[in-house]
Backbone atoms as SQL, in Angstrom:
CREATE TABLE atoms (id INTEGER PRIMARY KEY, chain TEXT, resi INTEGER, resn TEXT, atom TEXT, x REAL, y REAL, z REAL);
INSERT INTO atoms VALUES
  (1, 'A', 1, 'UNK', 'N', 0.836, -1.169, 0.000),
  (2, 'A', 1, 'UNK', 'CA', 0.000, 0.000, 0.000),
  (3, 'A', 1, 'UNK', 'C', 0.890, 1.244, 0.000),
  (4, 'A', 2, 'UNK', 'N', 0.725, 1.856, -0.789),
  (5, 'A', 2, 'UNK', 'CA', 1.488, 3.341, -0.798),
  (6, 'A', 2, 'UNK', 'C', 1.484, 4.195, 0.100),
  (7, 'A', 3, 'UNK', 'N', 2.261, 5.285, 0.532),
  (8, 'A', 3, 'UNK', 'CA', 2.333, 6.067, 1.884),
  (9, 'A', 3, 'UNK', 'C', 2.099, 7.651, 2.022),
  (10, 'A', 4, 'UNK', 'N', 1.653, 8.226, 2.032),
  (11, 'A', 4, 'UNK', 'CA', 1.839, 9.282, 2.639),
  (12, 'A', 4, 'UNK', 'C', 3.246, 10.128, 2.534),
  (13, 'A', 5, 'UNK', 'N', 3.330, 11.403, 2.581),
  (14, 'A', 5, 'UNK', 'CA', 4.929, 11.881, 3.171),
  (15, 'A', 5, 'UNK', 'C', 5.241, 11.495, 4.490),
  (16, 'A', 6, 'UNK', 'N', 4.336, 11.463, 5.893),
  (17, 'A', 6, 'UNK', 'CA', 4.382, 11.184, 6.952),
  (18, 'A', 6, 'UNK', 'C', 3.823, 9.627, 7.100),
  (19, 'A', 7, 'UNK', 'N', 3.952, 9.094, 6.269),
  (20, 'A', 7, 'UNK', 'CA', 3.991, 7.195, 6.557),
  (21, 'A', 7, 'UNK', 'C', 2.571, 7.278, 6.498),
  (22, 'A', 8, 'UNK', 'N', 1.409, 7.925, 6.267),
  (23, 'A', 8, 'UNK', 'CA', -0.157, 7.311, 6.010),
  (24, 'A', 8, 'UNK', 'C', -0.497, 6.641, 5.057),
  (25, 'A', 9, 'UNK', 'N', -1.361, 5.809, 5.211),
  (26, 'A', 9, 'UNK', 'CA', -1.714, 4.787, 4.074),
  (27, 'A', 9, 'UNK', 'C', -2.290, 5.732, 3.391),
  (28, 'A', 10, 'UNK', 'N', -2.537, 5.322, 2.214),
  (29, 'A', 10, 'UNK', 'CA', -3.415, 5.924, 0.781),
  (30, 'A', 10, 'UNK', 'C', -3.637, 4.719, -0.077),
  (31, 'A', 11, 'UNK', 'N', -4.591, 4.924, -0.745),
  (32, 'A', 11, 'UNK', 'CA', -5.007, 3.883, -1.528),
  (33, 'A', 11, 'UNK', 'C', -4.376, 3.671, -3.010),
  (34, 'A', 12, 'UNK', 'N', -4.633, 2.294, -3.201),
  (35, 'A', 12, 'UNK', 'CA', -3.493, 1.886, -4.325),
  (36, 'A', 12, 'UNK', 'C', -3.828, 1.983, -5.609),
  (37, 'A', 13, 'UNK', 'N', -4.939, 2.525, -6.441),
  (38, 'A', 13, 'UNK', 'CA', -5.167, 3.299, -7.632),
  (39, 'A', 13, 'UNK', 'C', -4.968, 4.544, -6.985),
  (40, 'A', 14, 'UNK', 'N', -5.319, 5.228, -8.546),
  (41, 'A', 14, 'UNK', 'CA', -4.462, 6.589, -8.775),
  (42, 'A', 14, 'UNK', 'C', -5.984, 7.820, -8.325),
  (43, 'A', 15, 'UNK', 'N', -6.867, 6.827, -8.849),
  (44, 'A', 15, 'UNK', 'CA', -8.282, 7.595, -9.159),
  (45, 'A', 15, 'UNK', 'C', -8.920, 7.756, -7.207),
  (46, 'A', 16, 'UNK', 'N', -8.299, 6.729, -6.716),
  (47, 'A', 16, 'UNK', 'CA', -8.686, 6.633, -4.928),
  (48, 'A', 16, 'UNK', 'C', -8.094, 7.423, -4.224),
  (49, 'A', 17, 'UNK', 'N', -6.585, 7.676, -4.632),
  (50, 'A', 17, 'UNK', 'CA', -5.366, 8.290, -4.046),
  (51, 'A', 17, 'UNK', 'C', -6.195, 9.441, -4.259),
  (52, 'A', 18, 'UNK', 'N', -6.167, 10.083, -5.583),
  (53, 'A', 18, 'UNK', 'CA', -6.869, 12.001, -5.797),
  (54, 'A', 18, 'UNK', 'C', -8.116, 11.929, -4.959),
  (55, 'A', 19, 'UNK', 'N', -9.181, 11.226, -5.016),
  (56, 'A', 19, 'UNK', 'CA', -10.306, 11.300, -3.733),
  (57, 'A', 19, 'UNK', 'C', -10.040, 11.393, -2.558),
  (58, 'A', 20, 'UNK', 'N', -9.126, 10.449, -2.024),
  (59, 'A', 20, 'UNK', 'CA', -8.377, 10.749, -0.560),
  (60, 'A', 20, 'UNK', 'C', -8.174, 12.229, -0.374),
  (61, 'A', 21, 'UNK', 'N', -6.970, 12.317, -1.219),
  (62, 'A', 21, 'UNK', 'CA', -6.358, 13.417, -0.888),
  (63, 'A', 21, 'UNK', 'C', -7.438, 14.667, -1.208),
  (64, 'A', 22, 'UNK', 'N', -8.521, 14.864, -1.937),
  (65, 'A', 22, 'UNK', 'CA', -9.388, 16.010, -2.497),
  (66, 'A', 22, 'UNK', 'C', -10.212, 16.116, -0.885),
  (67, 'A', 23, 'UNK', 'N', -10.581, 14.751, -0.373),
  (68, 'A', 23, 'UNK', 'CA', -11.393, 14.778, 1.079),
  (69, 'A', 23, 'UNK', 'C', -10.306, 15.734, 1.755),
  (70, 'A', 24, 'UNK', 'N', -9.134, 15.062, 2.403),
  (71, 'A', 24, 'UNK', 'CA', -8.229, 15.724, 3.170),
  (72, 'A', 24, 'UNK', 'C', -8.402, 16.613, 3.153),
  (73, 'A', 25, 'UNK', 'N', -7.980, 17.404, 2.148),
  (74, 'A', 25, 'UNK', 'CA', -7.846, 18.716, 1.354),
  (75, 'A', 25, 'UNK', 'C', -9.017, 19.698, 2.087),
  (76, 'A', 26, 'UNK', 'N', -9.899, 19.150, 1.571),
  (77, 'A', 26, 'UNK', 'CA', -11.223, 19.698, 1.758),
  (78, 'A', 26, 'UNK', 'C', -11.806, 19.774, 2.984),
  (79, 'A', 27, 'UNK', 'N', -11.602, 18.970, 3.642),
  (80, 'A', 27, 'UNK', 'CA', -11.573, 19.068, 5.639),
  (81, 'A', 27, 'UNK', 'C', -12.780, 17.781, 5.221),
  (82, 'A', 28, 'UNK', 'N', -12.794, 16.945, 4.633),
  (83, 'A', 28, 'UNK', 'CA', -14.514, 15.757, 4.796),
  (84, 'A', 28, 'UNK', 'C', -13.572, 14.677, 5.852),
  (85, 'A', 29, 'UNK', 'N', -12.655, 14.796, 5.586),
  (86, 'A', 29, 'UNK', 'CA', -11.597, 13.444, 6.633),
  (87, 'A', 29, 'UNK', 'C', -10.496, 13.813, 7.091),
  (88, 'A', 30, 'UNK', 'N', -10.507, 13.026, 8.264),
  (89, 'A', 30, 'UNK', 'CA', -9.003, 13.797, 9.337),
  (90, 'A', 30, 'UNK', 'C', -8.304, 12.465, 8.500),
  (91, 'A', 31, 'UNK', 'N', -6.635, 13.424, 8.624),
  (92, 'A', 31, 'UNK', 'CA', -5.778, 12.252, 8.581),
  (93, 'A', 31, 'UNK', 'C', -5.000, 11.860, 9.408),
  (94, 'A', 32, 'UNK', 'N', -4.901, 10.905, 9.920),
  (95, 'A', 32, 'UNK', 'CA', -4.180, 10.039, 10.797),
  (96, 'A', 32, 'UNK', 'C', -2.394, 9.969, 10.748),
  (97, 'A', 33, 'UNK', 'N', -1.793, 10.361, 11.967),
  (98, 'A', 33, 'UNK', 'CA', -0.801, 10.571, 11.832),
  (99, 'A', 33, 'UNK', 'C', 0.248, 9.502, 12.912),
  (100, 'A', 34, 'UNK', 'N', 1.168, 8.772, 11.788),
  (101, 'A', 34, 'UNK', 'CA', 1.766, 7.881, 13.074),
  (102, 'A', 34, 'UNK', 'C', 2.997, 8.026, 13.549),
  (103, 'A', 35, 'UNK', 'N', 2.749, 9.680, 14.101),
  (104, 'A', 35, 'UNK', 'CA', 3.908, 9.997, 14.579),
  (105, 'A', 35, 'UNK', 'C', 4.468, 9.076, 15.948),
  (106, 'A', 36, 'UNK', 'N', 3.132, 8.271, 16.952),
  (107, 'A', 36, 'UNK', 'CA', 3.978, 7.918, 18.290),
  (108, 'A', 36, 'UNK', 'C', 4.567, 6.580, 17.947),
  (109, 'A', 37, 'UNK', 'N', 4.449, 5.938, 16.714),
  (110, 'A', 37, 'UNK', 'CA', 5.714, 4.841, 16.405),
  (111, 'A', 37, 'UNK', 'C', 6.832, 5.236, 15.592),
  (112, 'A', 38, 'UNK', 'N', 6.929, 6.274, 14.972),
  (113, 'A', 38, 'UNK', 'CA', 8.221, 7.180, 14.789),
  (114, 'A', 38, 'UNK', 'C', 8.870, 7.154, 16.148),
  (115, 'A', 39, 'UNK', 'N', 8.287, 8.182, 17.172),
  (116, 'A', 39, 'UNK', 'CA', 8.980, 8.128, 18.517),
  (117, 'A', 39, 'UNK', 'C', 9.205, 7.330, 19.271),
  (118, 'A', 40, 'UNK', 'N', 8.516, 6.508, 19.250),
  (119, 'A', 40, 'UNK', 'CA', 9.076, 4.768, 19.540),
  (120, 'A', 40, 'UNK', 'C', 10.421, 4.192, 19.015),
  (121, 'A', 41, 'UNK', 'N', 10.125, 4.377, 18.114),
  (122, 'A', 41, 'UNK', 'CA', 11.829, 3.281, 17.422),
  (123, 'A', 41, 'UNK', 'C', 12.920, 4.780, 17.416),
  (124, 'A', 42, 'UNK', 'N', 12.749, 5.710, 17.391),
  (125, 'A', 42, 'UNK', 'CA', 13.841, 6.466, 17.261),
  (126, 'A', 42, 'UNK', 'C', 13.991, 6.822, 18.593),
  (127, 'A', 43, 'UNK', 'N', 13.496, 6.598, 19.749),
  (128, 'A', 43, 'UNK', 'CA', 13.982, 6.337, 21.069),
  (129, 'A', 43, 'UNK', 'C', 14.609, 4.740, 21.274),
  (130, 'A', 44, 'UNK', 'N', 14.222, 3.727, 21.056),
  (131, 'A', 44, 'UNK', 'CA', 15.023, 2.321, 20.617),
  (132, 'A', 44, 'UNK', 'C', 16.554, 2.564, 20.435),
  (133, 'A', 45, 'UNK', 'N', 16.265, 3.296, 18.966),
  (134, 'A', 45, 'UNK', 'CA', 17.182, 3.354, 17.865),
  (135, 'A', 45, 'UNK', 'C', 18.430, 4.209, 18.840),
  (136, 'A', 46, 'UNK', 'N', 18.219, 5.361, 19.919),
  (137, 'A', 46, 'UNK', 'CA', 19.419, 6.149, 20.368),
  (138, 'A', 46, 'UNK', 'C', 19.682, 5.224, 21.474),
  (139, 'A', 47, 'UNK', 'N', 18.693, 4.656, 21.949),
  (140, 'A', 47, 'UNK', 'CA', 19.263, 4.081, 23.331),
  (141, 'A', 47, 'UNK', 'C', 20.246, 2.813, 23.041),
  (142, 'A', 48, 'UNK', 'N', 19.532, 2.072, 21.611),
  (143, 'A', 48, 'UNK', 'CA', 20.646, 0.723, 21.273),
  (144, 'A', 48, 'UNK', 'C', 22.064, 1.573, 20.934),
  (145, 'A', 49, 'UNK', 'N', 22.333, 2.712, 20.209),
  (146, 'A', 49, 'UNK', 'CA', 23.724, 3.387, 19.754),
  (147, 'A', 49, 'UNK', 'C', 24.504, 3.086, 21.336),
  (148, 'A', 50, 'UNK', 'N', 23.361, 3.439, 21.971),
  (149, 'A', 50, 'UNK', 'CA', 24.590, 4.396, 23.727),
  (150, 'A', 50, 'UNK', 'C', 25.025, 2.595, 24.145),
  (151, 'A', 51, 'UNK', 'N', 24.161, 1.683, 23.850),
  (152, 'A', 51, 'UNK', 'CA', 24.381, 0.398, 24.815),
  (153, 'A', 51, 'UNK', 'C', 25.506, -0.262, 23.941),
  (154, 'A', 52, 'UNK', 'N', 25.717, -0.562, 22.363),
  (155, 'A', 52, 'UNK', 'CA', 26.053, -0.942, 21.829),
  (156, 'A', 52, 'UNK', 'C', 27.984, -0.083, 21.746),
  (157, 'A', 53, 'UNK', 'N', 27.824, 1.258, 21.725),
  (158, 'A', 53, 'UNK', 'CA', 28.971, 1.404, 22.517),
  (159, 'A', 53, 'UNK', 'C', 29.979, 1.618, 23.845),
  (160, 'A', 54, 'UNK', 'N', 28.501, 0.758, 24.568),
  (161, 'A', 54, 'UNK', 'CA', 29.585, 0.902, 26.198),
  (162, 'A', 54, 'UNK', 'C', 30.056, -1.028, 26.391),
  (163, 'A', 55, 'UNK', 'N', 29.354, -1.561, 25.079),
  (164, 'A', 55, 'UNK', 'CA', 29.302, -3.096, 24.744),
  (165, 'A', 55, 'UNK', 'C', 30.896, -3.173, 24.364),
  (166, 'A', 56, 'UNK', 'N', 31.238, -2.204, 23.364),
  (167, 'A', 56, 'UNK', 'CA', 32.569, -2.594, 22.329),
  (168, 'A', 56, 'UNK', 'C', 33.832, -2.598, 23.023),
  (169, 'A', 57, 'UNK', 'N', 34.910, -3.134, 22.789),
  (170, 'A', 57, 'UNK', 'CA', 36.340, -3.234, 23.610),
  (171, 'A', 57, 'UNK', 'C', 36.717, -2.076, 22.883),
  (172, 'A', 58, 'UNK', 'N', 37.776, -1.685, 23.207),
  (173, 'A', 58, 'UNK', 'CA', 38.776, -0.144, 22.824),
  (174, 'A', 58, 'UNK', 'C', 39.159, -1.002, 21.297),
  (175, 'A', 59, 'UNK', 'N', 39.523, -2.008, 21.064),
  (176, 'A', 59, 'UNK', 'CA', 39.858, -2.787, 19.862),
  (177, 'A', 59, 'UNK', 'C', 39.400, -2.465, 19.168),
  (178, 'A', 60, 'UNK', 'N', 37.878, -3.195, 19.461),
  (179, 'A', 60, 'UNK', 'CA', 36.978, -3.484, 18.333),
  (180, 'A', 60, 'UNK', 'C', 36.342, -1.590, 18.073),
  (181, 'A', 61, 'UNK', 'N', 36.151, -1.123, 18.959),
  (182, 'A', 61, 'UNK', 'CA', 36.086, 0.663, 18.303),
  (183, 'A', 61, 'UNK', 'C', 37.334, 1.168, 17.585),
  (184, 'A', 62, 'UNK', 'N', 38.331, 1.110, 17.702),
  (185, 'A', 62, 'UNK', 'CA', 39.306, 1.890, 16.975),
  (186, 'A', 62, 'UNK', 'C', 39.370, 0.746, 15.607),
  (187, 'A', 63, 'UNK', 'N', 39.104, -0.623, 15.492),
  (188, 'A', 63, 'UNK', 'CA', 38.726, -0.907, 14.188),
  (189, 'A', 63, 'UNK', 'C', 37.755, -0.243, 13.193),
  (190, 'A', 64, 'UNK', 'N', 36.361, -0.326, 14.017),
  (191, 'A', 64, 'UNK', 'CA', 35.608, 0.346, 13.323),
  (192, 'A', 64, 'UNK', 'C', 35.822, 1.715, 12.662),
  (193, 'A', 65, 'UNK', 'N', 36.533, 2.899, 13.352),
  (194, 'A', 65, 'UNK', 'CA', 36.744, 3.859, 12.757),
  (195, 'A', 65, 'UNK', 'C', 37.706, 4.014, 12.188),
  (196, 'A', 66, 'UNK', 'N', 39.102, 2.791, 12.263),
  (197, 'A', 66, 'UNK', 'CA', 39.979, 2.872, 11.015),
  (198, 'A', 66, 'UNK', 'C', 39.276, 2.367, 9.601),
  (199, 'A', 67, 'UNK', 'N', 38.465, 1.904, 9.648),
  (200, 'A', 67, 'UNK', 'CA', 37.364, 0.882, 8.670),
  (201, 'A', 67, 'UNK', 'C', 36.462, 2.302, 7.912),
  (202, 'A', 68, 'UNK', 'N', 36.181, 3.035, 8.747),
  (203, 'A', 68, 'UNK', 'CA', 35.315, 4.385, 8.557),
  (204, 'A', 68, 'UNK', 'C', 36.687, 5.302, 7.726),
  (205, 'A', 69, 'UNK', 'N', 37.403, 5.809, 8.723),
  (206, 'A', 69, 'UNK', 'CA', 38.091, 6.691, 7.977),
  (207, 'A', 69, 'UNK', 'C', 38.825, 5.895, 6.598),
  (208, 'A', 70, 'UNK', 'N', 39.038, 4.597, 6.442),
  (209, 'A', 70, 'UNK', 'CA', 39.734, 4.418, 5.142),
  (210, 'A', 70, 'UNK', 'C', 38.448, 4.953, 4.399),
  (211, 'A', 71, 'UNK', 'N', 37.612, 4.513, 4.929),
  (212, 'A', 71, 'UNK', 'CA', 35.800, 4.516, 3.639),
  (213, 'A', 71, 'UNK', 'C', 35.670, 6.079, 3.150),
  (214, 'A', 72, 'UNK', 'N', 35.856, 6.862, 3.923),
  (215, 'A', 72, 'UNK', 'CA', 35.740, 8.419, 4.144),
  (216, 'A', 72, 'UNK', 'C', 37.105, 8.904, 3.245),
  (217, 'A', 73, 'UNK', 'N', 37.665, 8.560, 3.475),
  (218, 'A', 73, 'UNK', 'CA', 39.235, 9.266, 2.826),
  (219, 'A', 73, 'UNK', 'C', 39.755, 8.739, 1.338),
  (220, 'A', 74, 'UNK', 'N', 39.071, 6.982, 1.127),
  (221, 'A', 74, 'UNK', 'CA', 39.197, 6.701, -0.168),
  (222, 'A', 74, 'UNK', 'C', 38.781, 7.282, -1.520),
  (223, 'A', 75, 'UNK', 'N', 39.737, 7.243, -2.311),
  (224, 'A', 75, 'UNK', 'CA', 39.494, 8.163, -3.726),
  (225, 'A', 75, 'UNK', 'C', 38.708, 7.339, -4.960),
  (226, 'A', 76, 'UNK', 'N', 38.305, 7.668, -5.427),
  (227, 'A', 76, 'UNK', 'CA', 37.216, 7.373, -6.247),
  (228, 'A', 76, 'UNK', 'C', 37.878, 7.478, -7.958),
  (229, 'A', 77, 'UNK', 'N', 38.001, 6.242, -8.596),
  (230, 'A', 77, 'UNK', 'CA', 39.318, 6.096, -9.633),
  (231, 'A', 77, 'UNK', 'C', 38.178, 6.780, -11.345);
């Protein structure tokens, strides 16, 4: 099913999609917004970063960012 700019469903012809959106438009239907599972996983998403680096040895981090900076600094032929 096709989305929205903000992740809402819309319907999957073209001729349903312009009715949707002409209602919206027009104030005949609220649209539904799923912003509190956005804020869900992007609270997940910062708290796994903070756990995942108090997880890593000094090793395995200074790999990763020699791995990064070659990726970052490599030239493009």
């Amino acid at each position: 099913m096709p989305k929205g700019p903000q992740g809402q469903k819309r319907p999957a012809d073209v001729i349903g999609a312009a009715i949707q959106i002409a209602k919206i438009v027009t104030g005949e239907i609220k649209e539904t917004k799923r912003a509190s599972e956005k804020d869900y996983t992007r609270r997940g998403g910062l708290a796994g970063g903070k756990t995942r680096a108090e997880k890593l040895t000094s090793e395995k981090r200074s790999e990763i960012s020699r791995v990064a900076a070659n990726a970052r600094w490599k030239t493009s032929k």
